[in-house]
N, C-alpha and C positions, 0 to 999 in steps of 0.2 A: 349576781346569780352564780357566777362563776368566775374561779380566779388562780389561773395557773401560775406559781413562783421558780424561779429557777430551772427549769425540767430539762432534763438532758436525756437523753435516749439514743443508743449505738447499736448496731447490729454488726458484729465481733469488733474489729478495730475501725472500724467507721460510726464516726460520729453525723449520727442523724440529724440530732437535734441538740444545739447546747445551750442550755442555762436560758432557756425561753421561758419570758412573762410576756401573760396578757388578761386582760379579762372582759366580761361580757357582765354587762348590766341586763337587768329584765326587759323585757321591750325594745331592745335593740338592735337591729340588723349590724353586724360585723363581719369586717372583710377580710380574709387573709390573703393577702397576694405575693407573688414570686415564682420564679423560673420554673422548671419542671427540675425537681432534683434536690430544692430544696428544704423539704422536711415537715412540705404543710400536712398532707398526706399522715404523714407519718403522726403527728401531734394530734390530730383529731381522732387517729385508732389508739392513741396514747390513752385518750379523756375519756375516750369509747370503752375503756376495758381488751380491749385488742392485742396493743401490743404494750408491754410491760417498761416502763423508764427505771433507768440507771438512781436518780437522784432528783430533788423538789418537790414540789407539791402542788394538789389539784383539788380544788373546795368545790364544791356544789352547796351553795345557801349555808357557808362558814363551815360546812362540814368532807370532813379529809374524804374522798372517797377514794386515794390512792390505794392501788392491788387490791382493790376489788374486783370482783368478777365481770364479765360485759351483763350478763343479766341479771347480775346485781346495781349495775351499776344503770341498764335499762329501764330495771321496775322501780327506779329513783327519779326519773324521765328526763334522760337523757337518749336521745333518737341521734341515729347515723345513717345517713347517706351515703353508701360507701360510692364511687368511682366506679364506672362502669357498668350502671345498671344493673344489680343484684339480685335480677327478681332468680326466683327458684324455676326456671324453664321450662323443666317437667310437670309443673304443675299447674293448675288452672291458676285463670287473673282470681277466681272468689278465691280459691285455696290459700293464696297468696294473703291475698284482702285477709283472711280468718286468720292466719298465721300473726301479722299485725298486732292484735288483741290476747296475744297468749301473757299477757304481762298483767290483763285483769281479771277481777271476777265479777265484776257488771254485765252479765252475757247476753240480758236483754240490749240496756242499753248499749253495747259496745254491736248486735245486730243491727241496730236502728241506725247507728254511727257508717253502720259498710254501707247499706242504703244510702243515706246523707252522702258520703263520700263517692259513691257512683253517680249522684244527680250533679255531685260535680265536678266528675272526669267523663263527660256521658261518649268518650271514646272508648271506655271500656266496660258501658255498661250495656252493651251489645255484644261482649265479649268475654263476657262471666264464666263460660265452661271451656274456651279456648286456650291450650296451652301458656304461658307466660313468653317461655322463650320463640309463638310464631309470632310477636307484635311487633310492630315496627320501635324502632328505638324510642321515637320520644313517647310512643305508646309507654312500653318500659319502664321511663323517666316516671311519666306521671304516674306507675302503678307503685313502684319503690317508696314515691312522696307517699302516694297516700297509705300504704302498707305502716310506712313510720309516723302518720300521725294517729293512725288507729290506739295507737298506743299511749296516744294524749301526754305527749312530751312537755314538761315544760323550756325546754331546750332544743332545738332540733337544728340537728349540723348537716351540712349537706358540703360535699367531696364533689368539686368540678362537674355541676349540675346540663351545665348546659355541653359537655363535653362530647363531638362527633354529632351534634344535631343540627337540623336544618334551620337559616336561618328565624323563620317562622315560627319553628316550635322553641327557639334558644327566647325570642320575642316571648312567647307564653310562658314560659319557664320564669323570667323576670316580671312578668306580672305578676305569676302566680306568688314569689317570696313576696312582692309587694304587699296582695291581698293579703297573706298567711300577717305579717307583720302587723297589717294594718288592723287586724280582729286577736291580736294579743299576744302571736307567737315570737320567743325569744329567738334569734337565729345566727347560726355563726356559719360564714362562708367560706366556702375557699371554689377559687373562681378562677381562671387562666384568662378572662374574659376581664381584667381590670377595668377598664370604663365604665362598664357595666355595672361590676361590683361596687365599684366607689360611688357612682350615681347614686345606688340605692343605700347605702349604709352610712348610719349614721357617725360609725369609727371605722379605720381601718388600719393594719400590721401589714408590713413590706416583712419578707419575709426572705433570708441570703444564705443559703450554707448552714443553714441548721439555727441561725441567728436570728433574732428580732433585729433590725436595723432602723425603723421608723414606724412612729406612731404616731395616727393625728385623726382629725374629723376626715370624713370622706369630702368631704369639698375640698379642705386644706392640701389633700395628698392629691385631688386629681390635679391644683394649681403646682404642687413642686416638682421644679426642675428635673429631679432626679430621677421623680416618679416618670414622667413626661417620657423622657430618655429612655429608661430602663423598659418600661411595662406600656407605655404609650403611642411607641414608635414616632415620636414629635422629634 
């Protein structure tokens, strides 16, 4: 489904990201893992439309979607999670929720979809006309998730999902990519939570200084040494 060649991406003389491949099959849960600093961030607002790369290339279903726009490259379905809980503050969780669906023109069905998706986050669906930004964080989490699947991704990336939450809701949050996988959705992570991530993914990228350093099945990488070491504290 997706398959990045070479990509390098700098922000003036700092190299972000260099010469990064990877790719993501349909049905796949995919892990990005490495340090804070390392460039995973940065690669997913790359694929996003976000932030603009130097040089390589980025396919969506064999086709270049390179310097194309974010919401060009959204109403193609690719969804992002960004870091830090993105909801829009000022405005209500439906507001939100409605914002989600601006990529289609099914209006009925993408109403009956916010419904669907309220019966299953039912922590915010007692909180429909409440600001976004008075929810507690993993409130947040799950309003962002389902904001981006309203938009019926076939891809859907998510930026250090379980970041700053409480144990419990970090627990639901890893269920919930579970379920999401489990009923079809493609998904690429990036996780500061490596055990976690590798558990569930069926590949995962070690990710170093802007470098791809290793790639292997998620089992494979939670057995290597290096992994252990580095992201494992073993």
């Amino acid at each position: 489904m997706l398959a990045i060649q070479d990509l390098s991406i700098s922000y003036g003389k700092i190299r972000a990201v260099d010469k990064a491949s990877l790719h993501v099959e349909k049905g796949e849960i995919v892990s990005l893992i490495g340090l804070n600093g390392a460039g995973k961030s940065t690669l997913l607002r790359s694929i996003a439309g976000i932030t603009k790369h130097e040089s390589g290339s980025i396919l969506l279903n064999d086709v270049s979607i390179a310097g194309e726009s974010a919401a060009a490259i959204a109403r193609k379905g690719i969804a992002l999670v960004l870091e830090g809980r993105s909801t829009l503050k000022h405005m209500s969780v439906m507001e939100n929720l409605i914002l989600g669906t601006y990529t289609r023109s099914d209006n009925a069905q993408a109403s009956a979809e916010i419904d669907m998706m309220l019966d299953r986050f039912p922590a915010l669906k007692s909180r429909v006309k409440q600001a976004a930004g008075t929810l507690s964080g993993g409130e947040q989490q799950m309003l962002v998730i389902a904001r981006a699947l309203l938009s019926k991704p076939q891809l859907l990336m998510l930026d250090e999902p379980s970041l700053g939450l409480a144990p419990l809701i970090i627990e639901r949050i890893f269920e919930l990519i579970q379920e999401l996988n489990d009923e079809g959705m493609t998904i690429l992570l990036v996780e500061q939570n490596a055990n976690q991530a590798l558990r569930l993914s069926h590949r995962g990228y070690v990710m170093e200084t802007g470098r791809i350093l290793l790639s292997d099945s998620g089992a494979n990488l939670l057995a290597d040494d290096r992994v252990q070491k580095a992201y494992l504290g073993v």
